[in-house]
C-alpha positions as CSV (number, residue, x, y, z in Angstrom):
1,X,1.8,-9.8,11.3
2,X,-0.1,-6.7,10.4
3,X,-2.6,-5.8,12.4
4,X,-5.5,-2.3,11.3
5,X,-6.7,0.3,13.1
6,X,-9.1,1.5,10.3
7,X,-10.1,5.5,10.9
8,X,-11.8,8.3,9.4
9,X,-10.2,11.1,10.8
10,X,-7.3,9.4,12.7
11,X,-8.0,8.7,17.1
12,X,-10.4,11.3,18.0
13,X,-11.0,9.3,21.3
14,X,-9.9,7.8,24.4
15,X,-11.4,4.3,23.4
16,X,-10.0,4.5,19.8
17,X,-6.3,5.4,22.0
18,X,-7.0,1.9,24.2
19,X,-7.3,0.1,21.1
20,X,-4.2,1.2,19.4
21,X,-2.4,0.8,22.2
22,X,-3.7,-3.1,22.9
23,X,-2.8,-3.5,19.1
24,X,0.4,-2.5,19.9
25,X,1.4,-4.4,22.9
26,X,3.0,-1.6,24.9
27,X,2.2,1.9,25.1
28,X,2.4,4.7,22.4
29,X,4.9,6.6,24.3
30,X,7.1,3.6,23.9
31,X,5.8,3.2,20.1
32,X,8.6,4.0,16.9
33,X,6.1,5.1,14.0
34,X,6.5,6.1,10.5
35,X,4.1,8.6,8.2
36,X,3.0,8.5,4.8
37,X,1.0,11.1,4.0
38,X,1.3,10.6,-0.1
39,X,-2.4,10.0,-0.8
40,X,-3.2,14.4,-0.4
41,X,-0.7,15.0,-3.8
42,X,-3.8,14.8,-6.2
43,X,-5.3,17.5,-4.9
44,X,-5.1,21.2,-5.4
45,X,-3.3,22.3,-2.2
46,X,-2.2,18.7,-1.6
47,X,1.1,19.8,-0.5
48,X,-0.5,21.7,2.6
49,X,-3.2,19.0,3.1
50,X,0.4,16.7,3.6
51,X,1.9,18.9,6.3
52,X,-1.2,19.6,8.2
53,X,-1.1,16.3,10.3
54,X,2.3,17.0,10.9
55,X,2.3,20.3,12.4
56,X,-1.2,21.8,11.5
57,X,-4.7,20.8,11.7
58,X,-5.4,17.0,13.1
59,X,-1.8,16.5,14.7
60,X,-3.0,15.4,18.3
61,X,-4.9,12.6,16.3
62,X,-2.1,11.0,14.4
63,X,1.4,12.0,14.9
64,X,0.7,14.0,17.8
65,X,-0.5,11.4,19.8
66,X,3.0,10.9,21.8
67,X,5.4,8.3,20.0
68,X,8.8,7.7,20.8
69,X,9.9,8.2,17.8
70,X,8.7,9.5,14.3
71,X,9.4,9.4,11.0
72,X,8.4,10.4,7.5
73,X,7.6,8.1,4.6
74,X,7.3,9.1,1.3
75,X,6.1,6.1,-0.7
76,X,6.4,7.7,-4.4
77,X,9.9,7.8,-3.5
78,X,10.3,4.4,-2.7
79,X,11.0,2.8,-6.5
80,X,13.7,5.1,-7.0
81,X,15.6,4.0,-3.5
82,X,17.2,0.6,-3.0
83,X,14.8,-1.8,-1.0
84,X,17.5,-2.4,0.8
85,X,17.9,0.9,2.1
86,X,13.9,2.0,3.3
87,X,13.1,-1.8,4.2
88,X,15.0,-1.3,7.8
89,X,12.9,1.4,8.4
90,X,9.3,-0.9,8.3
91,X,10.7,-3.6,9.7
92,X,12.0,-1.0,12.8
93,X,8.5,0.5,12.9
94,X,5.7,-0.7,15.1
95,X,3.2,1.9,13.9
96,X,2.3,3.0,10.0
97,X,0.4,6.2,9.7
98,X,-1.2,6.1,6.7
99,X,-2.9,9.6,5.7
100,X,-5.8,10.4,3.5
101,X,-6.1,12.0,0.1
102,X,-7.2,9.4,-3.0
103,X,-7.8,6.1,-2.1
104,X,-6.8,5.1,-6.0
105,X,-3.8,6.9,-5.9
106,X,-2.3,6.0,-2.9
107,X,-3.0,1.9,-4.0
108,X,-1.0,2.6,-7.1
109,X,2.1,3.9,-5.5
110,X,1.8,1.1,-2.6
111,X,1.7,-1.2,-5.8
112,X,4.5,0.7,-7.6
113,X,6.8,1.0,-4.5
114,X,6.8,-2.7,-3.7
115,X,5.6,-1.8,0.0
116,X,2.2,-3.9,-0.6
117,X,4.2,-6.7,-1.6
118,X,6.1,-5.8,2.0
119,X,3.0,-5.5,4.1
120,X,1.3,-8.0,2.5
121,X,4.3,-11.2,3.7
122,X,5.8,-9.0,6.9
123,X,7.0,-11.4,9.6
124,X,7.0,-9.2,12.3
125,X,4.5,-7.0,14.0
126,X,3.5,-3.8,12.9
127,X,0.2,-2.1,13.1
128,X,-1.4,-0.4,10.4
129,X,-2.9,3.5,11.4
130,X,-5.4,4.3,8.2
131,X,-6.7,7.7,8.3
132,X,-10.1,8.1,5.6
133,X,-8.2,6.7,1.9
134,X,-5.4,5.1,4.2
135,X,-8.4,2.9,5.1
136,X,-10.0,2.4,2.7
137,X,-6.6,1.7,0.3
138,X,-6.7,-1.6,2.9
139,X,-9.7,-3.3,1.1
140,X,-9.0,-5.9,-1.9
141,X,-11.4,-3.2,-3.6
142,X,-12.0,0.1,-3.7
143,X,-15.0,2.6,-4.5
144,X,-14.2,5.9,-4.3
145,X,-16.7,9.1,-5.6
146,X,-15.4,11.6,-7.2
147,X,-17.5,15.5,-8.1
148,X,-14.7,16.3,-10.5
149,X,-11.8,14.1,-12.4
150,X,-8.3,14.3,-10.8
151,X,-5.2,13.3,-12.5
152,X,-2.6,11.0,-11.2
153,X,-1.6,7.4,-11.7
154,X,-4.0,4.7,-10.7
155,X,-5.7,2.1,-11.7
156,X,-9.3,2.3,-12.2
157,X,-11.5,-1.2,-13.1
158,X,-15.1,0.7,-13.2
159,X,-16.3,3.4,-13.5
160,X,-20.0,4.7,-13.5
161,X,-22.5,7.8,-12.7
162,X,-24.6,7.5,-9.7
163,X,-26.9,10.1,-8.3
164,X,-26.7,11.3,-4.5
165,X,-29.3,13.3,-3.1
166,X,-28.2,16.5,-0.9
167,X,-29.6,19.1,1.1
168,X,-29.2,21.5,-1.8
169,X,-30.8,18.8,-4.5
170,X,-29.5,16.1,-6.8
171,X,-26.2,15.9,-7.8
172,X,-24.3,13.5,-10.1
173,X,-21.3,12.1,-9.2
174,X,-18.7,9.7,-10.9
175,X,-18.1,6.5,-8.6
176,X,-14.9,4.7,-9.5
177,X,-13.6,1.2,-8.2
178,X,-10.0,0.0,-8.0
179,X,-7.8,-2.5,-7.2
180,X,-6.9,-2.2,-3.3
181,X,-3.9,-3.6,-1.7
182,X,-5.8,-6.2,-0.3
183,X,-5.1,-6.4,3.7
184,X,-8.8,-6.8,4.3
185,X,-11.9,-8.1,2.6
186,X,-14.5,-5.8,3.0
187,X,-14.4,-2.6,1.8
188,X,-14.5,0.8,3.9
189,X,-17.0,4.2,3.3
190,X,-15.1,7.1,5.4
191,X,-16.8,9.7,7.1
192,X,-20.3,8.3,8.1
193,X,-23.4,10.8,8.5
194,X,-21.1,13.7,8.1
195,X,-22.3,16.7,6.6
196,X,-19.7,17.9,4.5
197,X,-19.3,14.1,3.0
198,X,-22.6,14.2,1.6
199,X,-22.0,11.0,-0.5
200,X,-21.9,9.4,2.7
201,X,-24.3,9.9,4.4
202,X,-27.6,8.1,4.9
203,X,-29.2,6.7,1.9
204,X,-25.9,7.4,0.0
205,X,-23.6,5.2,1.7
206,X,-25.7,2.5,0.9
207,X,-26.4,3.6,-2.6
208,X,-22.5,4.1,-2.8
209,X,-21.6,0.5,-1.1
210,X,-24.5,-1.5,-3.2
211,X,-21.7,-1.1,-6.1
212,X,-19.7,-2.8,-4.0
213,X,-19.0,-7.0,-4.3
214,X,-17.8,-7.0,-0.9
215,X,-19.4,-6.0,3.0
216,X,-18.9,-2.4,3.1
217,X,-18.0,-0.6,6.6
218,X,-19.1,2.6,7.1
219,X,-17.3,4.3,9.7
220,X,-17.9,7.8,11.0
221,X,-15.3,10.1,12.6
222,X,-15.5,8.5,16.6
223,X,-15.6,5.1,15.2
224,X,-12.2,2.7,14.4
225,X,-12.5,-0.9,12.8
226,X,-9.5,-2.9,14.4
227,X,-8.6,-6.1,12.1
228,X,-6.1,-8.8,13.4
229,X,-5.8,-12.3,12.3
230,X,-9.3,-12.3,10.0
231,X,-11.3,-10.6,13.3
232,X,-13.2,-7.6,13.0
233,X,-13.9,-5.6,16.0
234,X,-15.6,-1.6,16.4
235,X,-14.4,0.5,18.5
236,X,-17.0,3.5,18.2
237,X,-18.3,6.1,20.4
238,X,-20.4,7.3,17.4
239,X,-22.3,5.8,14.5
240,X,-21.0,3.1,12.2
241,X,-23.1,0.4,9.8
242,X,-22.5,-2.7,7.9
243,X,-23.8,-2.9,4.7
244,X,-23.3,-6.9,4.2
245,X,-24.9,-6.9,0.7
246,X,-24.7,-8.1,-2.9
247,X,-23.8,-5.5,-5.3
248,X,-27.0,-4.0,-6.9
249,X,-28.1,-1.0,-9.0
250,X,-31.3,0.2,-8.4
């Protein structure tokens, strides 16, 4: 069974660190995890953005956090390999650390790799890490802003402008929604009231998750959603909301 530990900016605290470890039955230390960190190659610089969690900026929240054992999974890889070959490697994993990067993106390849299809009927344990877009990629939809288009493969189903106020004035932004993998049914914003995600903050995240058809979480970096079996459950030592609405324009 998969059970979510739904970030923003990985565990940034010690109540986020109980949680994961009650997910996983035993402790961390004791813990065999695997990384994708695929959803950063759409960016410019996405190949540093990759390797900072892994020996850079935001280690001690992810893979530095003590596991036995660590490994690297590169799901845009994955059609090209036998399923028979990188399937013993989930099914030997008790933690999947999923990075950030495009939320759209990172659904296509999980899509296009057959690991959704593996996630989505696993018969054994395994607890799903989601770090910003590795949360959000969760949700059975997915609205994502964008200032400026990016290329890659993905699978957009709307797209429209919508207008976020800023400290520095009005700007115009493209919000898209896609297809998510679907191991949750609600929808996540990442990165709640902070200043550099303007689009998230305040009266934005709601104008953002009003597009939404689903209950939109927004989570901010000291906060975790933990999903197992259909529960929700927050873990926060900072600010989250639920917007439990009906999609609207206004």
């Amino acid at each position: 069974m998969i059970k979510l530990l739904l970030t923003s900016s990985g565990v940034t605290n010690e109540s986020m660190r109980n949680a994961l470890a009650k997910l996983l039955g035993k402790p961390i230390s004791e813990s065999e995890a695997l990384f994708i960190p695929s959803g950063v190659y759409p960016f410019v610089g996405g190949a540093n953005y990759a390797w900072w969690p892994i020996a850079g900026k935001m280690q001690p929240g992810l893979v530095g956090l003590g596991w036995k054992t660590m490994g690297l999974l590169e799901i845009t890889a994955l059609s090209s390999i036998r399923r028979e070959v990188w399937l013993p490697s989930i099914q030997n994993a008790d933690a999947l650390l999923v990075w950030g990067g495009d939320p759209i993106y990172l659904a296509y390849w999980f899509e296009q790799s057959g690991l959704a299809a593996v996630l989505t009927s696993l018969d054994k344990d395994l607890v799903y890490v989601g770090v910003s877009a590795g949360s959000m990629v969760t949700g059975a939809v997915i609205g994502e802003t964008f200032s400026e288009p990016r290329g890659g493969s993905g699978t957009p189903l709307t797209s429209e402008n919508i207008v976020f106020n800023t400290p520095d004035g009005e700007i115009t932004t493209q919000l898209v929604t896609a297809r998510g993998i679907g191991l949750i049914d609600f929808a996540i914003i990442p990165h709640y009231n902070n200043p550099g995600f303007s689009d998230a903050c305040g009266a934005n995240a709601e104008k953002w998750a009003k597009r939404l058809p689903v209950p939109v979480y927004a989570l901010d970096e000291h906060t975790a959603l933990t999903y197992v079996d259909g529960q929700v459950e927050i873990v926060s030592e900072g600010e989250w909301k639920l917007f439990d609405n009906k999609p609207a324009k206004d």
